[in-house]
N, C-alpha and C positions, 0 to 999 in steps of 0.2 A: 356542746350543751351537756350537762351535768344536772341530774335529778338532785332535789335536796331530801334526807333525811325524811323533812314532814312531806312530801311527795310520796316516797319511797312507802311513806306510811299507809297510803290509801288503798298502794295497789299489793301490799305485801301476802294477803290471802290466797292473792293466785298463786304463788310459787309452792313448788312442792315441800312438805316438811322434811329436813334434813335429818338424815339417822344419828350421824355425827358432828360433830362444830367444823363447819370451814374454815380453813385459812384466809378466804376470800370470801368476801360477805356477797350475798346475792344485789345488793345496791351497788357494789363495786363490779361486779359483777355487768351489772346493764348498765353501769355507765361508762366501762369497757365498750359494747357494742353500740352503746350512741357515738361515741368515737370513732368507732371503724365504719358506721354508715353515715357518719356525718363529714368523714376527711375521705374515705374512699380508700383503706391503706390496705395491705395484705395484714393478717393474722400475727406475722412474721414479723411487722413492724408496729406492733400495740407499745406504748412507751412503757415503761419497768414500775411507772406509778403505778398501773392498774394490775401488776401481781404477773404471774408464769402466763404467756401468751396460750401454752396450750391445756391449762388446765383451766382457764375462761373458754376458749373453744371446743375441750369435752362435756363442759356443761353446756352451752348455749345449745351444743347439736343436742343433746338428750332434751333439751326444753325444747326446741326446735319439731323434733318428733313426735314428743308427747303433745303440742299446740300450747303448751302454755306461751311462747314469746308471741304468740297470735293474739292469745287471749289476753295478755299485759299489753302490748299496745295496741288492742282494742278498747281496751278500760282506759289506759290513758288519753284514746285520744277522746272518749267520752268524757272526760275530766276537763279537756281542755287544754293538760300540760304539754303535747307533742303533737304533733300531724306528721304522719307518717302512712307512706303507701310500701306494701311490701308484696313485691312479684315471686314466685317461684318457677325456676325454670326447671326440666327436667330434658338430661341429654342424653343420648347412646350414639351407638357408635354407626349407626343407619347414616348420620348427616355428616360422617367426619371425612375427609379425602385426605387419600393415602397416598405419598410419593411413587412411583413406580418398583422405586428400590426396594422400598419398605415393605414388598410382597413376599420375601423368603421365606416367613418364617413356618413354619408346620402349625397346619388345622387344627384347631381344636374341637374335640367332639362332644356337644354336649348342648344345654341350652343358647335359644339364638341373644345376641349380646339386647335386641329389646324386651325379652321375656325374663333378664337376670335382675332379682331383686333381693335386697342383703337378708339376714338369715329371717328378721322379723315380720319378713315380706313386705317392708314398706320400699319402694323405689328409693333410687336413689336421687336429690335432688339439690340445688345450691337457694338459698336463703337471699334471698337481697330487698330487704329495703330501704327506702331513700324518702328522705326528710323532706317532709312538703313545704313545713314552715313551725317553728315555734311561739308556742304560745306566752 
């Protein structure tokens, strides 16, 4: 699915204003990420249409934290143009099991790995939504 232009149009308030001209329009932009939650692909495999895979994935995480990709497919699904349900998970290292081998390495001293969170203080967390159905 791909947003049009006059779609683009409705919701374009919520994004933040840019200081400088992107190379990559915020429309191309989220029609990058309808792509990767509509086919399931890694970041790594976004097709060369939608511009540098990681400079779409620098912005969407900075929208991502700030709540605007909440609050744009919030509006949209208000609009009517996408249904879209989005989970956030949040992992540490409490649930992960280790090989027996994989115990050599030297302690680290300091916070315990579910108290560590990046410098902004928000956790660290993965993004996933998935398309309910299009309108």
């Amino acid at each position: 699915m791909k947003l049009t232009i006059e779609q683009y149009e409705q919701i374009k308030e919520w994004f933040p204003k840019q200081r400088k001209p992107a190379k990559i329009s915020n429309l191309e932009v989220l029609n990058a990420v309808l792509y990767i939650v509509e086919n399931g692909c890694k970041w790594r495999s976004l097709p060369k249409e939608y511009g540098d895979w990681h400079v779409i994935y620098v912005r969407v995480n900075r929208w991502a934290k700030k709540g605007v990709l909440q609050a744009v497919f919030l509006h949209l699904q208000q609009l009517g143009i996408i249904q879209v349900q989005v989970n956030v998970v949040s992992l540490d290292s409490t649930c992960i099991k280790v090989h027996p081998d994989g115990m050599g390495a030297l302690k680290k001293v300091g916070l315990s790995p579910s108290g560590e969170h990046e410098e902004d203080g928000i956790p660290n967390f993965i993004w996933s939504p998935h398309l309910i159905g299009m309108g």
